[in-house]
KEKE-3310 file (N, C-alpha, C; in steps of 0.2 Angstrom, whole numbers, plus 5000, padded with zeros to 4 digits):
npx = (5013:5010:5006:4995:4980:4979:4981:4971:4957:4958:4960:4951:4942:4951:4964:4963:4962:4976:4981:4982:4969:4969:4960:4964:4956:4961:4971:4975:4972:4962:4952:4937:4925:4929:4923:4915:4901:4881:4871:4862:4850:4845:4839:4848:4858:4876:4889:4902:4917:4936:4949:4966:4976:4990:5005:5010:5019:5026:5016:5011:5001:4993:4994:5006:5009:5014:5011:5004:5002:4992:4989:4972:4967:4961:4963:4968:4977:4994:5008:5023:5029:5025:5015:5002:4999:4992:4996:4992:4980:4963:4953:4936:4924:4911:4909:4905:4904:4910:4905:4905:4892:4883:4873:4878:4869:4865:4864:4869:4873:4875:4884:4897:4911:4916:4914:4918:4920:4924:4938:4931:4931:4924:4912:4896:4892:4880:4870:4857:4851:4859:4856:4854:4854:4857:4857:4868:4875:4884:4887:4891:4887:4891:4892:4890:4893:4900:4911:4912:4907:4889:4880:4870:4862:4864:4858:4845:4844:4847:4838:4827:4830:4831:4823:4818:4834:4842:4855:4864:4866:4875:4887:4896:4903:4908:4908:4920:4929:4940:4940:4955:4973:4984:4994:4986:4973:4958:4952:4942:4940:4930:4923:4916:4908:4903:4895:4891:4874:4874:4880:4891:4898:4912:4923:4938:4948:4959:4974:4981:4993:4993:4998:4999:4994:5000:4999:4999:4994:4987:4975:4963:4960:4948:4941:4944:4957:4971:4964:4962:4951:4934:4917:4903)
npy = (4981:4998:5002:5011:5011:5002:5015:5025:5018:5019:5032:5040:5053:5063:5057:5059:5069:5076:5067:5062:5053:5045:5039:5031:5031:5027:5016:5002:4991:4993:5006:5013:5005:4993:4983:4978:4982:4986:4999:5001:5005:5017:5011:5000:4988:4989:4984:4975:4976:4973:4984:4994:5004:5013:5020:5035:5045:5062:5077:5092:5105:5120:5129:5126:5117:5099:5084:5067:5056:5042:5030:5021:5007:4989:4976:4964:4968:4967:4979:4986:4971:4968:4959:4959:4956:4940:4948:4961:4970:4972:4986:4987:4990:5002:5003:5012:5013:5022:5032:5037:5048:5043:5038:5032:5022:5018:5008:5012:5002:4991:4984:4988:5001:5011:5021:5022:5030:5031:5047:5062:5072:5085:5079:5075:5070:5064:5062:5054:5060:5054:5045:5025:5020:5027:5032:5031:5042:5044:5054:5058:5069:5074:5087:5087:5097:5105:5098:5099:5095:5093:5101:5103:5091:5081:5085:5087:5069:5066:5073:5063:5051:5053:5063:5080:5084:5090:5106:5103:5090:5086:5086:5098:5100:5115:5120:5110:5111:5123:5136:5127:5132:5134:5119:5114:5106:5104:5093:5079:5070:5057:5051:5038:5039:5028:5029:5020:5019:5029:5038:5049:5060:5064:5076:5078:5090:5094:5098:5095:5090:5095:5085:5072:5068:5071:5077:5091:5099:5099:5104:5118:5130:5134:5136:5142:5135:5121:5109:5094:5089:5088:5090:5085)
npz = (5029:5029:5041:5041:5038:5050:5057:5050:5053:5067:5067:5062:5057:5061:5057:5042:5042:5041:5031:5015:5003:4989:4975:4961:4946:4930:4932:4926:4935:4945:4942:4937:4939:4946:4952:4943:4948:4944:4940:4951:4963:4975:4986:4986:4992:4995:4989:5001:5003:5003:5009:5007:5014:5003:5003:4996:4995:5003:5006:5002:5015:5009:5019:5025:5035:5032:5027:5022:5007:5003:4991:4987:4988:4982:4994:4990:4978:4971:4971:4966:4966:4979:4988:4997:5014:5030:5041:5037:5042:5036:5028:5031:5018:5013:4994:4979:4962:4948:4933:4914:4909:4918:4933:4948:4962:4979:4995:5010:5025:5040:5042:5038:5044:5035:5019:5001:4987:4968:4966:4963:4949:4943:4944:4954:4971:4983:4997:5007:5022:5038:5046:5050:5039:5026:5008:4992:4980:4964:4954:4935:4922:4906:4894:4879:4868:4876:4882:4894:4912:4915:4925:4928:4920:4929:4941:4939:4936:4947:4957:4950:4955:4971:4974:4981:4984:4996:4998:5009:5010:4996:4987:4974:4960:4959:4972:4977:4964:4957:4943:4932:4933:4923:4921:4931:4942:4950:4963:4972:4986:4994:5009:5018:5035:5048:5062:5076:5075:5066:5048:5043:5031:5022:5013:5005:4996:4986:4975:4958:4948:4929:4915:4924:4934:4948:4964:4971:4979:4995:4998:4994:4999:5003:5014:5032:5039:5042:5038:5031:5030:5027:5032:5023)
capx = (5012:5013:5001:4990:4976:4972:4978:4965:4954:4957:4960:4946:4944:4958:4969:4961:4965:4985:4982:4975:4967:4967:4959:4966:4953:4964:4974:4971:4969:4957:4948:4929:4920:4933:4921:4907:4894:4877:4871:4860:4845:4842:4838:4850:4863:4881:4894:4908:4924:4943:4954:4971:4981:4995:5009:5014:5022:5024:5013:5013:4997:4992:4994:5012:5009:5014:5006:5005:4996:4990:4980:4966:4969:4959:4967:4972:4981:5000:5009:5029:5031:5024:5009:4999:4999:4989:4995:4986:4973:4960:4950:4931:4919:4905:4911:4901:4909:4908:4904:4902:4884:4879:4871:4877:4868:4865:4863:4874:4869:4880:4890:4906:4912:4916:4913:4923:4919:4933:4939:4927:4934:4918:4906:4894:4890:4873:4868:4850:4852:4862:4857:4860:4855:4857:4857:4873:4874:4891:4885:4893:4887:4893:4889:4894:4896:4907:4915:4913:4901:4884:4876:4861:4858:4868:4854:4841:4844:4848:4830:4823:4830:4831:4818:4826:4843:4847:4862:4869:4867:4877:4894:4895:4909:4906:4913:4927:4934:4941:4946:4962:4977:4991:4993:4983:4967:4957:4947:4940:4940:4924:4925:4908:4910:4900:4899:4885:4870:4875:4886:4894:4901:4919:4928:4947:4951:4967:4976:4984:4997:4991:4995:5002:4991:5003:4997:5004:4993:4982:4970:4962:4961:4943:4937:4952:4958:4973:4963:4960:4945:4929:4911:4897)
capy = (4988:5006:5002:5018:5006:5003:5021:5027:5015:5021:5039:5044:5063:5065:5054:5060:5081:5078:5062:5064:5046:5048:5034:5032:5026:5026:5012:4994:4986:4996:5008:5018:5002:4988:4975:4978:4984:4988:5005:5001:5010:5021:5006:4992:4988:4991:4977:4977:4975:4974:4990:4993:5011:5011:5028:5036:5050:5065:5083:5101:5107:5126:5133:5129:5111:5094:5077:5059:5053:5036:5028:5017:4999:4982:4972:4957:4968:4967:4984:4984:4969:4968:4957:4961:4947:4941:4952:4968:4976:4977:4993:4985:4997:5000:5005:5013:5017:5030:5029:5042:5047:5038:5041:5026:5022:5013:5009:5006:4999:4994:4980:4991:5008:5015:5021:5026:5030:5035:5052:5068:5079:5085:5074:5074:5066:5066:5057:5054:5058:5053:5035:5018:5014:5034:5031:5037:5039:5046:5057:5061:5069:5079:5092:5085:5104:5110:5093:5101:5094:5097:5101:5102:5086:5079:5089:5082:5064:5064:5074:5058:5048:5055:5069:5087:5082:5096:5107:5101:5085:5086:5089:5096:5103:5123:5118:5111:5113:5129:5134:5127:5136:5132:5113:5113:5105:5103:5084:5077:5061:5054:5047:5041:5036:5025:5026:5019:5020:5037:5038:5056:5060:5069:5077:5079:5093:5094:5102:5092:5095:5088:5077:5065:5071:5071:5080:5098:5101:5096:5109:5123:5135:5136:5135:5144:5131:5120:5103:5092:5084:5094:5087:5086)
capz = (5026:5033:5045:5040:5039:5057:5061:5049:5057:5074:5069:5057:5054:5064:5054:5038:5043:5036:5026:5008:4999:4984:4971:4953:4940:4928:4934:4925:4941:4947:4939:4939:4941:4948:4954:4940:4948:4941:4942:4958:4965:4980:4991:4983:4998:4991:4993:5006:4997:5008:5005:5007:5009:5000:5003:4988:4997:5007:5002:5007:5017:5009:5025:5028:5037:5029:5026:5016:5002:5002:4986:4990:4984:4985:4998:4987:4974:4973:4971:4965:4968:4987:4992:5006:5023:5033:5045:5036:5044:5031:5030:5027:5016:5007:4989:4974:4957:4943:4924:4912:4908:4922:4940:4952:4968:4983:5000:5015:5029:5048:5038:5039:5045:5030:5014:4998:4980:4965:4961:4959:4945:4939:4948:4960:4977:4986:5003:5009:5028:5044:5049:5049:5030:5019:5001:4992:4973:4961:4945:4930:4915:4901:4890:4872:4865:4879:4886:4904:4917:4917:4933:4924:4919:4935:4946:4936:4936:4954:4958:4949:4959:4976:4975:4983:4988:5002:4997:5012:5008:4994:4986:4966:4957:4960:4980:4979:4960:4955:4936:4933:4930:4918:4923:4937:4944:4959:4963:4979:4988:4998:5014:5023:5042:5051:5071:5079:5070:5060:5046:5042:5024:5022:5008:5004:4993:4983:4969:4957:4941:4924:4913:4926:4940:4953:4971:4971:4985:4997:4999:4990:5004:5002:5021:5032:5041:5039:5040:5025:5031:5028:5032:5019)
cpx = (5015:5012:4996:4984:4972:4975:4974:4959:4952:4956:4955:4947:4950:4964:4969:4964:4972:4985:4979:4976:4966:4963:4960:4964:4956:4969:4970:4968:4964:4951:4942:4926:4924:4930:4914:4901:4888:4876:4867:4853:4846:4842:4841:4856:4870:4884:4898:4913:4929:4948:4961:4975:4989:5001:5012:5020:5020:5019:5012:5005:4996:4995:5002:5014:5012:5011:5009:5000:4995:4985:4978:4964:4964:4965:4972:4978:4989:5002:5019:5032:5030:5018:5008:4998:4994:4988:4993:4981:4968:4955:4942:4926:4915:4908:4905:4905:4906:4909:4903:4894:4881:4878:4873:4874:4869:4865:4868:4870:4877:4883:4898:4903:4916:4915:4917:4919:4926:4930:4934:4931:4927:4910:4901:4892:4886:4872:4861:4849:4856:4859:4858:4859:4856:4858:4861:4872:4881:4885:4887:4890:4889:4890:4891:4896:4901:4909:4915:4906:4895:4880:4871:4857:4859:4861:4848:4839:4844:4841:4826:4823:4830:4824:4823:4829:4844:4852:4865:4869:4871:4885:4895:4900:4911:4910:4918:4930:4936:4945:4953:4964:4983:4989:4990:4974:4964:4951:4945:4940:4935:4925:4918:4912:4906:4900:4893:4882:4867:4880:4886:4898:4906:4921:4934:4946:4957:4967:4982:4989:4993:4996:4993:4997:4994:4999:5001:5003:4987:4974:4971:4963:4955:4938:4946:4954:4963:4971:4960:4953:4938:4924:4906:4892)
cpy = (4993:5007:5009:5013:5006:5010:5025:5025:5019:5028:5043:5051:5065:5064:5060:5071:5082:5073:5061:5055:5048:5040:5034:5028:5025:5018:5005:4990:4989:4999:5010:5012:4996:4980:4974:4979:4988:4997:5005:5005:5014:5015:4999:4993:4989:4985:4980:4975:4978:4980:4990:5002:5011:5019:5029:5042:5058:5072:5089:5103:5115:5131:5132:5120:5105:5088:5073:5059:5046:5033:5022:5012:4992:4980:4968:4960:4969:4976:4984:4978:4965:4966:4959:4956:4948:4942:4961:4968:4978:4982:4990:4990:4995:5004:5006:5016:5022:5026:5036:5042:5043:5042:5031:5029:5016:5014:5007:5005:4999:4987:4982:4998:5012:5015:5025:5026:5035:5042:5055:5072:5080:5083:5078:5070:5067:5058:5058:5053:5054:5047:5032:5016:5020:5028:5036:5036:5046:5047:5058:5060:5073:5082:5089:5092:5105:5103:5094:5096:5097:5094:5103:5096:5079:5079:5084:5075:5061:5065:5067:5055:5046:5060:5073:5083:5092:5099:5105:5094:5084:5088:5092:5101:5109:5124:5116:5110:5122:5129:5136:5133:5134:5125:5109:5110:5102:5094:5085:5069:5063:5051:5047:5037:5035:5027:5025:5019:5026:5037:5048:5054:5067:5071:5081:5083:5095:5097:5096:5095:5091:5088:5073:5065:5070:5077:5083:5100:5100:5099:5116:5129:5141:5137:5143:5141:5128:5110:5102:5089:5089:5089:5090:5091)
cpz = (5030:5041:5048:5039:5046:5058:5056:5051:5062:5073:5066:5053:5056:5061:5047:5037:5040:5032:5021:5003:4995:4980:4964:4948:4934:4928:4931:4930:4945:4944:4941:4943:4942:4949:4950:4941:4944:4944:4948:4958:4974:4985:4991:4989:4996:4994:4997:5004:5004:5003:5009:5008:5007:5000:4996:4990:5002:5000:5008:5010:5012:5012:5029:5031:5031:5030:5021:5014:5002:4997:4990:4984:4985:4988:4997:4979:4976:4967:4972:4968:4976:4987:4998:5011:5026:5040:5043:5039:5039:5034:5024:5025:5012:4999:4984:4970:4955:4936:4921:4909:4912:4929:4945:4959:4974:4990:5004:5021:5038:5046:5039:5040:5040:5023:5010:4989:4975:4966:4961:4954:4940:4941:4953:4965:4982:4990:5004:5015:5032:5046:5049:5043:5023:5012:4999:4983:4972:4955:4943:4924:4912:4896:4883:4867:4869:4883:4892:4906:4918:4921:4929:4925:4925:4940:4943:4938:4943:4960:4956:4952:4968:4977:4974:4986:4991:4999:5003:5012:5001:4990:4978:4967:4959:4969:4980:4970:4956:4948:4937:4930:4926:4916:4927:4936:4951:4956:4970:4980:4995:5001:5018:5029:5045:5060:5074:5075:5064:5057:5044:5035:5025:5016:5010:4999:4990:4977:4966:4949:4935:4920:4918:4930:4946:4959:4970:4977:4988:5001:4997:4994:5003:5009:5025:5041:5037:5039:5033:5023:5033:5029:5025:5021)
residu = (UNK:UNK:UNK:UNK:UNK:UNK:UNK:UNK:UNK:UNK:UNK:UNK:UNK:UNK:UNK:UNK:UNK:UNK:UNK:UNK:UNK:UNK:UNK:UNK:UNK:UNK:UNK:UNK:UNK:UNK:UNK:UNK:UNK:UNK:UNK:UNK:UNK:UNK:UNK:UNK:UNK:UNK:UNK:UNK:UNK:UNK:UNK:UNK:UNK:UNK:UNK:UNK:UNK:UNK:UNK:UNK:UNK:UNK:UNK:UNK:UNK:UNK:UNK:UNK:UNK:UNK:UNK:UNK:UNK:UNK:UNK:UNK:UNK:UNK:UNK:UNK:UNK:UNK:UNK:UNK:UNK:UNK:UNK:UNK:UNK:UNK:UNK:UNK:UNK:UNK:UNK:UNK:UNK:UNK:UNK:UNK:UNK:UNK:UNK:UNK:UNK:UNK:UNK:UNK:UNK:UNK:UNK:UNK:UNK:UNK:UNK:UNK:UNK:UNK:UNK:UNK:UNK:UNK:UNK:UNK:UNK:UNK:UNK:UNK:UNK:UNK:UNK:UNK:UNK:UNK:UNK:UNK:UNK:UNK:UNK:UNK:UNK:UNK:UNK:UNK:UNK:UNK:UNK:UNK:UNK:UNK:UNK:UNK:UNK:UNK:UNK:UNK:UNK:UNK:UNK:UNK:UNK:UNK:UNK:UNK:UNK:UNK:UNK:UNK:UNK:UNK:UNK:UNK:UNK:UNK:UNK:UNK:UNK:UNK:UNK:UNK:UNK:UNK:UNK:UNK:UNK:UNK:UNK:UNK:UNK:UNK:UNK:UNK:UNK:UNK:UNK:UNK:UNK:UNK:UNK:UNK:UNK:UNK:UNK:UNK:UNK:UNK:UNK:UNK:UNK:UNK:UNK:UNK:UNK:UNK:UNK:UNK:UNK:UNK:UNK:UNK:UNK:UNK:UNK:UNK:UNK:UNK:UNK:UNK:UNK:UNK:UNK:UNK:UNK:UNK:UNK:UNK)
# end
């Protein structure tokens, strides 16, 4: 491959400051829920799945900088044509999907250093603590009058399950998307990291075009800095 893999590995937040992962639920081979997980509880241990990143191309920082995109692949799938060897470096994690109308959860544990869940446009994302075992869950629900996201009932379901979730324990829409403009719209990608017996939760921030969603940009220039990689 590219060998972004072990330097993500080696390089964590550091790598992650010009490198934007994106994940593409759309994608037959992939998708919200890839490996059919159930929706989980708060204390259900999440599986550890092999990833892969994959370069799609270079992107423009906000602030003037440049970077690469890399989507976030199963290990064993094939990609124009190009299987992966058993000289890749896989990148072992803990994964939890998304669904609509749903609340997934789960636990990690000290099995692998890191974590990944698809795509936010709309979503939220809530941790339970800095340990060695947090509890992480993906929300999405919708409003059926207005199609948009409702953090209402997001909030809700996530109190049932966790109690208070901390605002700084958590990630929701209002943070990092801004109403698009024209063609535009903003997402995030989740990144948990392990090291020792604490993990830390990151997000990526971007702007992208629609239909196709192509990456326009890789940060909204909501912080003011030119790094991609924010903490929770």
């Amino acid at each position: 491959m590219h060998g972004a893999n072990q330097r993500f590995i080696n390089g964590k937040t550091a790598w992650l400051a010009t490198h934007l992962i994106v994940y593409n639920v759309s994608r037959a081979t992939g998708g919200a829920n890839p490996f059919g997980q159930d929706l989980g509880t708060v204390g259900t241990t999440l599986p550890i799945r092999q990833f892969d990143l994959r370069k799609v191309g270079g992107i423009i920082l906000e602030g003037g900088g440049t970077g690469k995109e890399y989507e976030l692949r199963e290990l064993t799938e094939e990609r124009e044509g190009r299987a992966v060897s058993g000289r890749t470096h896989a990148i072992n994690a803990y994964f939890l999907p998304w669904g609509g109308n749903k609340t997934y959860c789960g636990q990690l544990g000290l099995g692998a250093d890191f974590f990944f869940t698809p795509t936010l446009n709309g979503c939220t994302f809530v941790y339970s603590g800095q340990g060695p075992t947090p509890s992480v869950a993906h929300s999405n629900f919708v409003n059926l009058a207005t199609t948009l996201a409702d953090q209402g009932a997001m909030d809700n379901d996530l109190t049932a399950k966790f109690g208070v979730v901390p605002q700084a324990a958590r990630l929701i829409k209002t943070t990092y998307k801004r109403a698009p403009i024209g063609d535009e719209d903003y997402r995030a990608t989740i990144i948990g990291i392990r090291t020792g017996n604490s993990w830390r939760f990151y997000y990526q921030n971007y702007k992208v075009e629609l239909p196709d969603g192509a990456v326009k940009l890789k940060r909204t220039g909501l912080d003011n800095n030119d790094s991609l990689c924010r903490e929770i």
